[in-house]
Biotite code that builds the C-alpha atoms (Angstrom):
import biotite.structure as struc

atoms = struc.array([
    struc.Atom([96.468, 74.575, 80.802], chain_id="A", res_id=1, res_name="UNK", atom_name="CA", element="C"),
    struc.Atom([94.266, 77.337, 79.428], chain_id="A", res_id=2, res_name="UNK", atom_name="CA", element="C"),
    struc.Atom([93.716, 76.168, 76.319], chain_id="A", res_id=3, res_name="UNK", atom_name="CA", element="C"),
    struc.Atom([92.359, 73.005, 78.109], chain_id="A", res_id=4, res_name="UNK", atom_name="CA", element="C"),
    struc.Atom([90.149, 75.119, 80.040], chain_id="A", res_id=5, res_name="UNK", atom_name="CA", element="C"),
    struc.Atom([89.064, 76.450, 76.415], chain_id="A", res_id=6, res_name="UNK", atom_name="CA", element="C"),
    struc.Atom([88.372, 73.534, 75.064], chain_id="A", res_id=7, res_name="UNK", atom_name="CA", element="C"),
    struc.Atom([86.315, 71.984, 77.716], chain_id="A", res_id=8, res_name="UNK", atom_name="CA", element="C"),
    struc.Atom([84.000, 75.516, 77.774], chain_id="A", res_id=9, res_name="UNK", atom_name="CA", element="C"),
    struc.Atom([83.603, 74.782, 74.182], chain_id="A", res_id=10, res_name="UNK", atom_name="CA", element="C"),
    struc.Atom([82.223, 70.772, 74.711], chain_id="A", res_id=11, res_name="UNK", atom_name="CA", element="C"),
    struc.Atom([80.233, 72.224, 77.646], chain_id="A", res_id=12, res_name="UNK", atom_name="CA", element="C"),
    struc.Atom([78.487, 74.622, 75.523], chain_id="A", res_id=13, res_name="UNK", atom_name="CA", element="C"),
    struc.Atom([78.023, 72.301, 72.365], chain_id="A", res_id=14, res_name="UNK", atom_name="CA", element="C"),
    struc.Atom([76.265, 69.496, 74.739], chain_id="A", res_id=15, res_name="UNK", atom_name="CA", element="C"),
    struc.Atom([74.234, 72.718, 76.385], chain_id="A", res_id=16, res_name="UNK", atom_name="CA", element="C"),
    struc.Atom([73.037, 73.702, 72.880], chain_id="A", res_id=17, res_name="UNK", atom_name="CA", element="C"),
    struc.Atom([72.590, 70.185, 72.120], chain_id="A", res_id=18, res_name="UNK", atom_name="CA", element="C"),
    struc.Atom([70.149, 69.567, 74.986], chain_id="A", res_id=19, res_name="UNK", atom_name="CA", element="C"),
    struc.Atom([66.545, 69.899, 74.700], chain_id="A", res_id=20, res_name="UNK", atom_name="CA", element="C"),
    struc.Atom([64.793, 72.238, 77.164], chain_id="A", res_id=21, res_name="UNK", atom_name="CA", element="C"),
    struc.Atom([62.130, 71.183, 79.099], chain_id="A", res_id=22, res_name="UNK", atom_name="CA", element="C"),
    struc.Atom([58.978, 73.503, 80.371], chain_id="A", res_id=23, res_name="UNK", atom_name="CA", element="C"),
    struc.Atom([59.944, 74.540, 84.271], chain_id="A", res_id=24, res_name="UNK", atom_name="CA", element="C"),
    struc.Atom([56.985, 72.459, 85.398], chain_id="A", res_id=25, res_name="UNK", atom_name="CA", element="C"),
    struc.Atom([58.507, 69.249, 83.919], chain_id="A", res_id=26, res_name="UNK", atom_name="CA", element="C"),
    struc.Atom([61.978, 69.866, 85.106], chain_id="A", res_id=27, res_name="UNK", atom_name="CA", element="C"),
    struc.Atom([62.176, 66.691, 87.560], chain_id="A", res_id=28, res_name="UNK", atom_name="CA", element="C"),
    struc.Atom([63.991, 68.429, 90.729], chain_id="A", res_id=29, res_name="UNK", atom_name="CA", element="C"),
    struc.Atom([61.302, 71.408, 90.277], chain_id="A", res_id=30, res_name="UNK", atom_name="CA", element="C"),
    struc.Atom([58.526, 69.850, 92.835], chain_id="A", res_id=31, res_name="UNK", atom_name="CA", element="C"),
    struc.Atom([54.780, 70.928, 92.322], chain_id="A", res_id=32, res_name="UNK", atom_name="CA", element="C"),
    struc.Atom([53.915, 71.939, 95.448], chain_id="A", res_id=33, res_name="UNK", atom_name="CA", element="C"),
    struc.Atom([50.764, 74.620, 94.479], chain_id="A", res_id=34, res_name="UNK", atom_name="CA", element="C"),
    struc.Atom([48.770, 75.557, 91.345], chain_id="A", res_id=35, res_name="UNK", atom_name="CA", element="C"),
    struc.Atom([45.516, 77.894, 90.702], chain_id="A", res_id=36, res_name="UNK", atom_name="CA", element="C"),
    struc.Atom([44.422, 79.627, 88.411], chain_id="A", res_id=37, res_name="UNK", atom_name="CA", element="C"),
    struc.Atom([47.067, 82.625, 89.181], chain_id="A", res_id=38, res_name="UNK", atom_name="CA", element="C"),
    struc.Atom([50.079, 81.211, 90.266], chain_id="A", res_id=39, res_name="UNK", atom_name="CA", element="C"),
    struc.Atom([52.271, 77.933, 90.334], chain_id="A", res_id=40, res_name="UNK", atom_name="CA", element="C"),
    struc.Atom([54.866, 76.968, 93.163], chain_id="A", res_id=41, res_name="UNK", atom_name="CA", element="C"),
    struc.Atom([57.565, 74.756, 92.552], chain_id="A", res_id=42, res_name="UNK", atom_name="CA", element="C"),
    struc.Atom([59.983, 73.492, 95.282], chain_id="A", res_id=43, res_name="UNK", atom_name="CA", element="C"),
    struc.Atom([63.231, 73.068, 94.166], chain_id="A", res_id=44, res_name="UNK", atom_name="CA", element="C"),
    struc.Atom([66.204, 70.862, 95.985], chain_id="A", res_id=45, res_name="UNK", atom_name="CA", element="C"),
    struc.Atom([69.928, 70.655, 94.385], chain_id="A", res_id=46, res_name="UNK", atom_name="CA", element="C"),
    struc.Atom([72.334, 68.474, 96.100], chain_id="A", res_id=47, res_name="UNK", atom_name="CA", element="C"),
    struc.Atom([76.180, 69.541, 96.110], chain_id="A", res_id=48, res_name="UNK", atom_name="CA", element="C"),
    struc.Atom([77.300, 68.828, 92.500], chain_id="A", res_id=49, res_name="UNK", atom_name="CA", element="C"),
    struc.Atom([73.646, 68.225, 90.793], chain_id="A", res_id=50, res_name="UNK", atom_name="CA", element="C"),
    struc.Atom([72.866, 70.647, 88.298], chain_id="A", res_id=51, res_name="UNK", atom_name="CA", element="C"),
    struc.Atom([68.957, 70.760, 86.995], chain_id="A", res_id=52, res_name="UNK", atom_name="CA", element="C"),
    struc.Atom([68.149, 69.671, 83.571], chain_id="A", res_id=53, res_name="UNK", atom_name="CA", element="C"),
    struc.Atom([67.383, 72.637, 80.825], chain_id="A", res_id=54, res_name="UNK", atom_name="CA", element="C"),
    struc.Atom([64.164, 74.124, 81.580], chain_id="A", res_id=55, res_name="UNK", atom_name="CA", element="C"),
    struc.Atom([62.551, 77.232, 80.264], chain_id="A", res_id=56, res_name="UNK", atom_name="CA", element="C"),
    struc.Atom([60.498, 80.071, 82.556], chain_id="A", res_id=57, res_name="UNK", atom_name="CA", element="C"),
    struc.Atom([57.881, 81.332, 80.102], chain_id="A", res_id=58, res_name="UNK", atom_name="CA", element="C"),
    struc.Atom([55.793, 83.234, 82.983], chain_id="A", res_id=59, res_name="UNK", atom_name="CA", element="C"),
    struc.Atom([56.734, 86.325, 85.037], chain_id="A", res_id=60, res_name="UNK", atom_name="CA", element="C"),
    struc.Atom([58.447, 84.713, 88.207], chain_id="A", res_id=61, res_name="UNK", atom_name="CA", element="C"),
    struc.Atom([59.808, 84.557, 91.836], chain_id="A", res_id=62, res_name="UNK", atom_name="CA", element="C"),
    struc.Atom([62.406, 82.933, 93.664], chain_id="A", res_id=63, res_name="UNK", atom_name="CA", element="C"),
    struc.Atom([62.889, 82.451, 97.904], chain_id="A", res_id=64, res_name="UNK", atom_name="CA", element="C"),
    struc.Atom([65.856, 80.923, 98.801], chain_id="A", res_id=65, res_name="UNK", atom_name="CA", element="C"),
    struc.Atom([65.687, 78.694, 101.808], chain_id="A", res_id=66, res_name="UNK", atom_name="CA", element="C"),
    struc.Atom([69.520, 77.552, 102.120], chain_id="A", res_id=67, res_name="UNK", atom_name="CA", element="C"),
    struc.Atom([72.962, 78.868, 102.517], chain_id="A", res_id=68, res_name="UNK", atom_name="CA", element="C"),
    struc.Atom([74.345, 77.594, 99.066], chain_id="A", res_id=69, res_name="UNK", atom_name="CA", element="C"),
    struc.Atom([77.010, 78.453, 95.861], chain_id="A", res_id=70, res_name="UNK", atom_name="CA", element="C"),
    struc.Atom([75.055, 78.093, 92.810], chain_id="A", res_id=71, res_name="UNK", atom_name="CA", element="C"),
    struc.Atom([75.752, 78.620, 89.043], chain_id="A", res_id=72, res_name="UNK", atom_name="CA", element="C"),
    struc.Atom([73.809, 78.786, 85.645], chain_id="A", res_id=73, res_name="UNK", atom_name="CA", element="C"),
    struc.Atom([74.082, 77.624, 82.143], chain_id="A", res_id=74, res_name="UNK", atom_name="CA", element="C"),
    struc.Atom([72.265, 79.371, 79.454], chain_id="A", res_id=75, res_name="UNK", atom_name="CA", element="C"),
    struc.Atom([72.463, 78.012, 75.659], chain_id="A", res_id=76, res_name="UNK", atom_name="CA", element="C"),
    struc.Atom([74.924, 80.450, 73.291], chain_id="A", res_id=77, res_name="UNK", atom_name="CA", element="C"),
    struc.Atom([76.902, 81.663, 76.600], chain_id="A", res_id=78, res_name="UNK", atom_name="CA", element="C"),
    struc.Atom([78.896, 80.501, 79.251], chain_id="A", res_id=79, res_name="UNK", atom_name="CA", element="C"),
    struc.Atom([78.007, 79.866, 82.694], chain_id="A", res_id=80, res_name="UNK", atom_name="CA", element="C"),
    struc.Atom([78.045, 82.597, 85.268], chain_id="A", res_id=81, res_name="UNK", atom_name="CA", element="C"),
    struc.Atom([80.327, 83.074, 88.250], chain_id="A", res_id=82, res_name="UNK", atom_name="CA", element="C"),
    struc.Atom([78.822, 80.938, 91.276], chain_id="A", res_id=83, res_name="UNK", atom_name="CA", element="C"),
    struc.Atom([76.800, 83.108, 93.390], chain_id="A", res_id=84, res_name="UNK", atom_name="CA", element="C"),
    struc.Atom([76.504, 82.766, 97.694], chain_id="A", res_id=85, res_name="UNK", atom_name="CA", element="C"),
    struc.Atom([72.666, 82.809, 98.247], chain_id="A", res_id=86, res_name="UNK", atom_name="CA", element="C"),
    struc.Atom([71.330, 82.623, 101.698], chain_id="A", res_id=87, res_name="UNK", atom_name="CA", element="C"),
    struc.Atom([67.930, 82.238, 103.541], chain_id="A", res_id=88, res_name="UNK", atom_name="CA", element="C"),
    struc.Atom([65.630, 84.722, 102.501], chain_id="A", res_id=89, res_name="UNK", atom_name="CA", element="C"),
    struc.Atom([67.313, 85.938, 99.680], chain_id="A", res_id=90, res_name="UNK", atom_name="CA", element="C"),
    struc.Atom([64.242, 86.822, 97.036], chain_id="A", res_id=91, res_name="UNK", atom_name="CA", element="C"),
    struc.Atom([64.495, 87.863, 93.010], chain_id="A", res_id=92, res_name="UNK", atom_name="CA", element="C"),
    struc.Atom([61.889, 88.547, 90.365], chain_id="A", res_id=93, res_name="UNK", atom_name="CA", element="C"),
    struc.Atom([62.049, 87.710, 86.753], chain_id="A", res_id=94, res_name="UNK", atom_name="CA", element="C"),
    struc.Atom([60.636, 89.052, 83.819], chain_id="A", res_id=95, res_name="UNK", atom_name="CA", element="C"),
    struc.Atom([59.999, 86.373, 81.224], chain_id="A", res_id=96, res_name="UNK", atom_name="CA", element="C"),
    struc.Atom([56.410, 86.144, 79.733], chain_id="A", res_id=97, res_name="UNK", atom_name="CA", element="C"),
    struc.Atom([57.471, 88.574, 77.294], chain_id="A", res_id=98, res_name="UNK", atom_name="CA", element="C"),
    struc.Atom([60.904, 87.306, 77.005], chain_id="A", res_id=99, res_name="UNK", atom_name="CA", element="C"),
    struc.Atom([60.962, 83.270, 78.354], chain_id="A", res_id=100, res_name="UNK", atom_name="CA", element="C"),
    struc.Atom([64.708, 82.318, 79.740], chain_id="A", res_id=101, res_name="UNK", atom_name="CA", element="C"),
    struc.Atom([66.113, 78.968, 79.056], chain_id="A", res_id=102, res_name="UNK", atom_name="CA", element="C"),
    struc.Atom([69.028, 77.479, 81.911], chain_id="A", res_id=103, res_name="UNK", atom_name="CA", element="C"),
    struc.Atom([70.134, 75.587, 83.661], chain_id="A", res_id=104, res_name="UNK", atom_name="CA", element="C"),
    struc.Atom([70.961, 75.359, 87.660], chain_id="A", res_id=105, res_name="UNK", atom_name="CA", element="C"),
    struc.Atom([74.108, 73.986, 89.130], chain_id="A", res_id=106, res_name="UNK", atom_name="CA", element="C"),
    struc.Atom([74.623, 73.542, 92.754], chain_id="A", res_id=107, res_name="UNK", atom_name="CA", element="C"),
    struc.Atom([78.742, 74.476, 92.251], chain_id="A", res_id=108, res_name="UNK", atom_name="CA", element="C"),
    struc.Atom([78.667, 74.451, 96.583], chain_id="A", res_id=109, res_name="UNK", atom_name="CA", element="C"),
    struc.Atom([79.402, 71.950, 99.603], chain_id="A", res_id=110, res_name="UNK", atom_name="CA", element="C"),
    struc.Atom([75.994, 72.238, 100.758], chain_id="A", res_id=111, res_name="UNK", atom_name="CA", element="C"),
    struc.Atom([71.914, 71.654, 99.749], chain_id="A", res_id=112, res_name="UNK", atom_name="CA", element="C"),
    struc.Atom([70.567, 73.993, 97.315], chain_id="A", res_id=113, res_name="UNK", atom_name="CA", element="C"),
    struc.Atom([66.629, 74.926, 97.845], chain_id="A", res_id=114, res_name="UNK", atom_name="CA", element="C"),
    struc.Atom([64.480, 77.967, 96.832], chain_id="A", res_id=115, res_name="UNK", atom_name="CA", element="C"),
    struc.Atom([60.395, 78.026, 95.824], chain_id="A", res_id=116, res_name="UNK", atom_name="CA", element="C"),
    struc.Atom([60.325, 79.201, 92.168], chain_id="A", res_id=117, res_name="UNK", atom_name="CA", element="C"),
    struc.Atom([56.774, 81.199, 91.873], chain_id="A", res_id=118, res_name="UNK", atom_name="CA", element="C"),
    struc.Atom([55.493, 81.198, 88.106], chain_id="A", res_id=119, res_name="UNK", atom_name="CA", element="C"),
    struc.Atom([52.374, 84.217, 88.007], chain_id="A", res_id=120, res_name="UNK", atom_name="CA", element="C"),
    struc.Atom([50.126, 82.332, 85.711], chain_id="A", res_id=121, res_name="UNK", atom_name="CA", element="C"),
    struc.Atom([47.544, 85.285, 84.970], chain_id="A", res_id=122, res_name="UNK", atom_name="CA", element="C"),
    struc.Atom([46.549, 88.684, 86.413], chain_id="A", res_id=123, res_name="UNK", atom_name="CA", element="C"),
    struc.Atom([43.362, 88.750, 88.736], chain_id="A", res_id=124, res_name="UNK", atom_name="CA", element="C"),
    struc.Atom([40.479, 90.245, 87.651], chain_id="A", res_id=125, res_name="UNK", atom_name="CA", element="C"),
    struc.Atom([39.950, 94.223, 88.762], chain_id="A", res_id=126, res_name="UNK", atom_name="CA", element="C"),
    struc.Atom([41.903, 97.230, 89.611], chain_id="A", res_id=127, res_name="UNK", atom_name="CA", element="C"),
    struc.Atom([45.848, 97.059, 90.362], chain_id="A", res_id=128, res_name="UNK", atom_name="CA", element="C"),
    struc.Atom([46.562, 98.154, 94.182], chain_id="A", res_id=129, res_name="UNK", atom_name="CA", element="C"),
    struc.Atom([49.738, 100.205, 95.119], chain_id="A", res_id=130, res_name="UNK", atom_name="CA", element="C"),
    struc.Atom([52.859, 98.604, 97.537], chain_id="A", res_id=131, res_name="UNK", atom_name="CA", element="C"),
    struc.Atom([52.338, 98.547, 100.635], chain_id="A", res_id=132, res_name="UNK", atom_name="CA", element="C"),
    struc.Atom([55.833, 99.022, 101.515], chain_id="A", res_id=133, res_name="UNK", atom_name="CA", element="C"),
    struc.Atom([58.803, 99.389, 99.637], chain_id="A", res_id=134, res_name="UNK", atom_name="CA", element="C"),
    struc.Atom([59.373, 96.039, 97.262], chain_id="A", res_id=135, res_name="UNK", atom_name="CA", element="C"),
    struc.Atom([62.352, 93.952, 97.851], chain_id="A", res_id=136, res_name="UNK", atom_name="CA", element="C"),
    struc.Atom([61.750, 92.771, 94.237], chain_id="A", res_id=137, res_name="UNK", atom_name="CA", element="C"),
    struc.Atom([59.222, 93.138, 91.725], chain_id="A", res_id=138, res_name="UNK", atom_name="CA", element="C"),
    struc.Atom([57.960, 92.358, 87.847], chain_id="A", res_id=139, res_name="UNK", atom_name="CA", element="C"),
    struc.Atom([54.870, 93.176, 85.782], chain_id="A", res_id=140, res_name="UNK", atom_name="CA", element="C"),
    struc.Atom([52.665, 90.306, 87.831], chain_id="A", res_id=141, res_name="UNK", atom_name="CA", element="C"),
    struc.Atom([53.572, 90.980, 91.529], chain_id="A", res_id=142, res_name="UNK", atom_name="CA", element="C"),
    struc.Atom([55.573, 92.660, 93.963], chain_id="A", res_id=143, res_name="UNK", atom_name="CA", element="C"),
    struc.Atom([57.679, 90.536, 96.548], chain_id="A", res_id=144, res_name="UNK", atom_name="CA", element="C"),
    struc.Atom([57.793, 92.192, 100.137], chain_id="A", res_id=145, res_name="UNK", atom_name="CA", element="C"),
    struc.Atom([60.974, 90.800, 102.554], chain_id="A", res_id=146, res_name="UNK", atom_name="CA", element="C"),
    struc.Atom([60.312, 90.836, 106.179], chain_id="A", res_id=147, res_name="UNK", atom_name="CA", element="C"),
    struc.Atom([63.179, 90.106, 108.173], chain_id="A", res_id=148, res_name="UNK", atom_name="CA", element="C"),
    struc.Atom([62.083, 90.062, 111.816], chain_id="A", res_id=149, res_name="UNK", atom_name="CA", element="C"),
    struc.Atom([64.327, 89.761, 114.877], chain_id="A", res_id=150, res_name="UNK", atom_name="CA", element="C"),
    struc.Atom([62.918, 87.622, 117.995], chain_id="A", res_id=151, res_name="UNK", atom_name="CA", element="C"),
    struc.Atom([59.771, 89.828, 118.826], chain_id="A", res_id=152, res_name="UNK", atom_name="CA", element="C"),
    struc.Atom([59.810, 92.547, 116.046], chain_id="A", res_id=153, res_name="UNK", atom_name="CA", element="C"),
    struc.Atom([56.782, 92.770, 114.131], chain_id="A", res_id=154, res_name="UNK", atom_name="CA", element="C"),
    struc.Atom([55.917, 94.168, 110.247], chain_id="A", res_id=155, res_name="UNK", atom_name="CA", element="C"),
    struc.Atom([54.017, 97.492, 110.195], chain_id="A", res_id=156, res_name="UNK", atom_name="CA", element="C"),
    struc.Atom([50.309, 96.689, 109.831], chain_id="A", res_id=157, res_name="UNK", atom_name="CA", element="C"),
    struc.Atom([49.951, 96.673, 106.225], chain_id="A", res_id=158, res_name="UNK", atom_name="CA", element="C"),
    struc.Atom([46.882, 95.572, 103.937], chain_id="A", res_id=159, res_name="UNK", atom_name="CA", element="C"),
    struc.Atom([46.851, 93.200, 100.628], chain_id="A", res_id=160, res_name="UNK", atom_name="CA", element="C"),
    struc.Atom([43.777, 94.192, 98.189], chain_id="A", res_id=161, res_name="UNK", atom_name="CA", element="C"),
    struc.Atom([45.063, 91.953, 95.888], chain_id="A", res_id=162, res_name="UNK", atom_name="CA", element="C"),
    struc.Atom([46.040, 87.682, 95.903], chain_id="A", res_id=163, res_name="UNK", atom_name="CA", element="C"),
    struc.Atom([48.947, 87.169, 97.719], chain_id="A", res_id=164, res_name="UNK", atom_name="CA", element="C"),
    struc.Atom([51.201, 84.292, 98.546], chain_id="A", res_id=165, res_name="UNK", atom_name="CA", element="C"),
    struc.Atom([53.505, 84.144, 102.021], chain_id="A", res_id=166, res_name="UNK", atom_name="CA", element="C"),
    struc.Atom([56.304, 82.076, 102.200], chain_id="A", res_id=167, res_name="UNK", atom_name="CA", element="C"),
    struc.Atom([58.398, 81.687, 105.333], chain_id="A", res_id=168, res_name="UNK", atom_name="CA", element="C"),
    struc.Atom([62.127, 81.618, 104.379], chain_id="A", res_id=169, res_name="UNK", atom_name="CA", element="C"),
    struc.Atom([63.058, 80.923, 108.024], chain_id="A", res_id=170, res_name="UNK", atom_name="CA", element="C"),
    struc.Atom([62.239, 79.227, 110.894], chain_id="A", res_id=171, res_name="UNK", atom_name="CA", element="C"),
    struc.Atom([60.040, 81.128, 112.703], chain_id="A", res_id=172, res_name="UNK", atom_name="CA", element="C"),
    struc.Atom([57.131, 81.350, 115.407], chain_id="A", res_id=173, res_name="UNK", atom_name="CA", element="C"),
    struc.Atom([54.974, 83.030, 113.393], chain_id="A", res_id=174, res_name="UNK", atom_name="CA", element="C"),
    struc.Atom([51.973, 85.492, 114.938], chain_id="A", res_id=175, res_name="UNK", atom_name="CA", element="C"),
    struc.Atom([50.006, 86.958, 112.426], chain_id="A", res_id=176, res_name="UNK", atom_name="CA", element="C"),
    struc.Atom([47.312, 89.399, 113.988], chain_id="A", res_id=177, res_name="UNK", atom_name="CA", element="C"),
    struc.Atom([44.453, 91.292, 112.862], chain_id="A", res_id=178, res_name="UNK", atom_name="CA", element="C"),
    struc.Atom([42.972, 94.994, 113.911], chain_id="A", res_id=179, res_name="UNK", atom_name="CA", element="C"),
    struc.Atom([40.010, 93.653, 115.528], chain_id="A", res_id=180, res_name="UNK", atom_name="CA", element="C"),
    struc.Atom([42.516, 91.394, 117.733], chain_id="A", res_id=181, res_name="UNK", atom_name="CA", element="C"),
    struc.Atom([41.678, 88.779, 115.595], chain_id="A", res_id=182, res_name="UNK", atom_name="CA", element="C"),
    struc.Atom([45.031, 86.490, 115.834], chain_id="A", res_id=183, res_name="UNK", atom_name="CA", element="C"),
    struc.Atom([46.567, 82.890, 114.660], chain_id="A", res_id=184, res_name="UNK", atom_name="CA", element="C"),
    struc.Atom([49.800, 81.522, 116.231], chain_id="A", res_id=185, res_name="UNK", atom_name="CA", element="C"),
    struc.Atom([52.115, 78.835, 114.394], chain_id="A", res_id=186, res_name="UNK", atom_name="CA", element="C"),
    struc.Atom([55.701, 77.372, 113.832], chain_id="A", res_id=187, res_name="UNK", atom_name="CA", element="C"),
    struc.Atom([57.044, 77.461, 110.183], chain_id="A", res_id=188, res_name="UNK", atom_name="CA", element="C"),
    struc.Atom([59.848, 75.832, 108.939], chain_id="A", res_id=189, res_name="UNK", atom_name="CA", element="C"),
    struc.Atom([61.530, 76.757, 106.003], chain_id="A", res_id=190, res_name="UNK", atom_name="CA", element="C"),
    struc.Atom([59.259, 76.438, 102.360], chain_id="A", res_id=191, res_name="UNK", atom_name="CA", element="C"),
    struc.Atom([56.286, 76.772, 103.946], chain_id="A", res_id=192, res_name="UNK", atom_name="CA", element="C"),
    struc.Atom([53.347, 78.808, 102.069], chain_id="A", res_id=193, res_name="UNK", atom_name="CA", element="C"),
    struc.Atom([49.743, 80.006, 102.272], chain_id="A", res_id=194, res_name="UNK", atom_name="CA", element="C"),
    struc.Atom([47.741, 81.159, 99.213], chain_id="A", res_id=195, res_name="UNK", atom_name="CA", element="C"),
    struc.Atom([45.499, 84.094, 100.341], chain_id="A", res_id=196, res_name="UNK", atom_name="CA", element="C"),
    struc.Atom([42.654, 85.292, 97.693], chain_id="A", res_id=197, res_name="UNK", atom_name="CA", element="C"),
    struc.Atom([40.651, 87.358, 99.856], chain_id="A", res_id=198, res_name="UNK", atom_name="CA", element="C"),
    struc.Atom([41.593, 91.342, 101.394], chain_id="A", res_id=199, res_name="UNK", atom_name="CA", element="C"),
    struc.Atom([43.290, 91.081, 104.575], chain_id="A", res_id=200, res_name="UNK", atom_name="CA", element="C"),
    struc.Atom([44.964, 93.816, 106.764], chain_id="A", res_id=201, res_name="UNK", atom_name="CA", element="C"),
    struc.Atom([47.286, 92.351, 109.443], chain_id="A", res_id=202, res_name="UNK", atom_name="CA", element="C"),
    struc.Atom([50.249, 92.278, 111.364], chain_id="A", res_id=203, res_name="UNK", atom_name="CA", element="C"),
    struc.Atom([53.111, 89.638, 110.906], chain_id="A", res_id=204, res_name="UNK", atom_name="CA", element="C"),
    struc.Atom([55.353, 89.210, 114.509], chain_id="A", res_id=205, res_name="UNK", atom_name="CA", element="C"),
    struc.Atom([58.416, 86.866, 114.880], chain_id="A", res_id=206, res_name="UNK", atom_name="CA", element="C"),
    struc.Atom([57.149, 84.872, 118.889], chain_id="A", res_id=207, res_name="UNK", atom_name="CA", element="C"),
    struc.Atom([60.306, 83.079, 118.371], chain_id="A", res_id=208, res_name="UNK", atom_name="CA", element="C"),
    struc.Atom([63.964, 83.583, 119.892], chain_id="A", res_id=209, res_name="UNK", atom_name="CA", element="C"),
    struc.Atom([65.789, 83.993, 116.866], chain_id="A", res_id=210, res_name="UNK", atom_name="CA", element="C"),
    struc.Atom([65.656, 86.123, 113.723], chain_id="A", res_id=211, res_name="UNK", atom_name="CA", element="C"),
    struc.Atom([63.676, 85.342, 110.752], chain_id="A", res_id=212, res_name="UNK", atom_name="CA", element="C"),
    struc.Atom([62.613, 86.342, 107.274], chain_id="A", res_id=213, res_name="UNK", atom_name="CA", element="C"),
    struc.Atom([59.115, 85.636, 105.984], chain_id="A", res_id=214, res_name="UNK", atom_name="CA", element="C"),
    struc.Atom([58.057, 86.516, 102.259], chain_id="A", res_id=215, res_name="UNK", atom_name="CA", element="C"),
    struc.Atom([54.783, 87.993, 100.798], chain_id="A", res_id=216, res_name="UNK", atom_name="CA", element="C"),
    struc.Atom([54.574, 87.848, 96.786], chain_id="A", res_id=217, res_name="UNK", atom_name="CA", element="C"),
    struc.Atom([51.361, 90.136, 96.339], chain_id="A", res_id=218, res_name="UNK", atom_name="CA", element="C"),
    struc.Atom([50.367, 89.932, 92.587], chain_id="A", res_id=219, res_name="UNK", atom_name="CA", element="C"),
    struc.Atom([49.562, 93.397, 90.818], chain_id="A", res_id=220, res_name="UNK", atom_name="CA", element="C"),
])
């Protein structure tokens, strides 16, 4: 029996190194959702058992999950990785414009598979500004700030000098307010974004009645 195991890791890799990668952008399940001149925003969706063709990242990155899922990954000369348990609002960064990754996804779960995959395209022009809170992940291109909110909790008010991107991970009724009282009140469901290229200083507050997790990527 474990020699059979063997063998089929060894025809799993061969067809993996015989497989020709494809840029992340043309990878069919990664969906173009946004693109500018700083980042792109791709909307991924794995059913149970579907695994993504071989792409390569060749950009610093992001990922948001949106789903409760089991996932696993294939990368050409080694063998896949144990499935991981990712939830809503789990976030990562990646480092790959110096170093670009090939893989390959596999949904390995029961259940749907979805996350936003953020490629930072280019640097914006001027100065770098520090965090404005402690990252929950970060590269050379941006930092990615959490904010998991119980029903009526709010973020401390915090200000982005640089382009930023928010992402709700969660369902959530959404109240983001400004110091001058200044305020704009919404639903978001999950994969929902908003590209911001302007300085704003605000306040984000869950108005809902159950806890949520909304993402800011703020690029460096």
């Amino acid at each position: 029996m474990r020699e059979g195991f063997a063998v089929l890791s060894i025809l799993a890799a061969a067809l993996l190194a015989q497989e020709a990668p494809v840029p992340v952008d043309q990878e069919p399940l990664h969906k173009l959702v946004l693109k500018n001149d700083y980042v792109e925003v791709l909307h991924v969706t794995l059913a149970p058992g579907q695994s993504s063709q071989l792409h390569t990242h060749s950009h610093d990155g992001a990922a948001v999950r949106l789903t409760n899922a089991t996932v696993s990954t294939d990368v050409p000369g080694k063998g896949p990785t144990n499935p991981q348990s990712v939830r809503p609002g789990d976030v990562s960064a990646n480092s790959c414009a110096k170093q670009p990754l090939t893989h390959r996804v596999n949904n390995v779960g029961t259940t749907t598979f979805e996350v936003v995959d953020v490629e930072f395209l280019r640097r914006p022009e001027g100065p770098p500004a520090g965090p404005i809170a402690a990252p929950a992940a970060e590269n050379e291109s941006a930092r990615v700030y959490r904010w998991a909110l119980a029903a009526g909790d709010s973020t401390p008010q915090h200000t982005h000098a640089r382009p930023y991107l928010v992402i709700a991970a969660t369902p959530m009724q959404l109240l983001m307010q400004a110091p001058d009282g200044a305020s704009m009140e919404h639903p978001v469901k999950p994969g929902d974004l908003h590209w911001v290229d302007s300085k704003v200083t605000h306040t984000l507050t869950n108005r809902g009645t159950e806890n949520g997790v909304i993402v800011e990527l703020e690029l460096k």
